[in-house]
C-alpha positions as CSV (number, residue, x, y, z in Angstrom):
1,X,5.3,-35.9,-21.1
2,X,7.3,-34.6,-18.3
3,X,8.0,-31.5,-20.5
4,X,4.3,-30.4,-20.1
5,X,4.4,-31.3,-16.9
6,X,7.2,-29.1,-16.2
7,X,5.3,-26.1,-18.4
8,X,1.9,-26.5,-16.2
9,X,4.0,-26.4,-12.9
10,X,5.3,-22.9,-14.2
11,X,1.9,-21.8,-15.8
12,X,0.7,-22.5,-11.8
13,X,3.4,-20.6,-11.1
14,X,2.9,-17.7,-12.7
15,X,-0.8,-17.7,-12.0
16,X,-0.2,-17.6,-8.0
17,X,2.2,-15.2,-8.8
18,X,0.0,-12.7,-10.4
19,X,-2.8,-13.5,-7.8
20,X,-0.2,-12.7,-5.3
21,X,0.5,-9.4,-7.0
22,X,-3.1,-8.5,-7.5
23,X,-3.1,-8.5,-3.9
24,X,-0.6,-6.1,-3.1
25,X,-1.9,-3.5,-4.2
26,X,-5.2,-3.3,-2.3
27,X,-3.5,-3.2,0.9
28,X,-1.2,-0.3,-0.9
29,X,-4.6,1.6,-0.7
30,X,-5.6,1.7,2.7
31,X,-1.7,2.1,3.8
32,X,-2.0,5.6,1.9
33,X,-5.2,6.4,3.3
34,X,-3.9,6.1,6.8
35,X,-0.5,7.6,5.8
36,X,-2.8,10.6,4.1
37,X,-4.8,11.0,7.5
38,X,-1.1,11.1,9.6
39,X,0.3,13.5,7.3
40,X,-3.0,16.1,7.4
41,X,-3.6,15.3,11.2
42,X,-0.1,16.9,12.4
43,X,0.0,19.9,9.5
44,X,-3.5,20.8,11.3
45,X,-1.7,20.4,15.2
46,X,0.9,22.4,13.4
47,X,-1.0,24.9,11.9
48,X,-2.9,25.4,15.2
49,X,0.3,25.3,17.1
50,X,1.5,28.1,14.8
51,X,-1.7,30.4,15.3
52,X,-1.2,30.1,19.1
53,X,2.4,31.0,19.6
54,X,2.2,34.8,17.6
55,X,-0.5,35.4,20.1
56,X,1.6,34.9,23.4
């Protein structure tokens, strides 16, 4: 009896865990998104920095 108890504690276990794994990911998503937006957003002031200093 308290063997099955034992293996239904760790099948909860494993189920939050998963859940909580699941999860991760989607916020993985939007993190690159607004890493992607960074990145492009200072090449551009770069690029744009670039084009303006030959022409001094």
């Amino acid at each position: 009896m308290a063997d099955n108890q034992t293996e239904t504690r760790q099948e909860r276990r494993e189920k939050k865990l998963k859940q909580k794994r699941e999860r991760i990911p989607q916020h993985g998503k939007g993190l690159v998104r607004i890493y992607k937006e960074a990145i492009l957003k200072r090449i551009n002031k770069l690029r744009n920095e670039k084009e303006k200093q030959p022409g001094k």
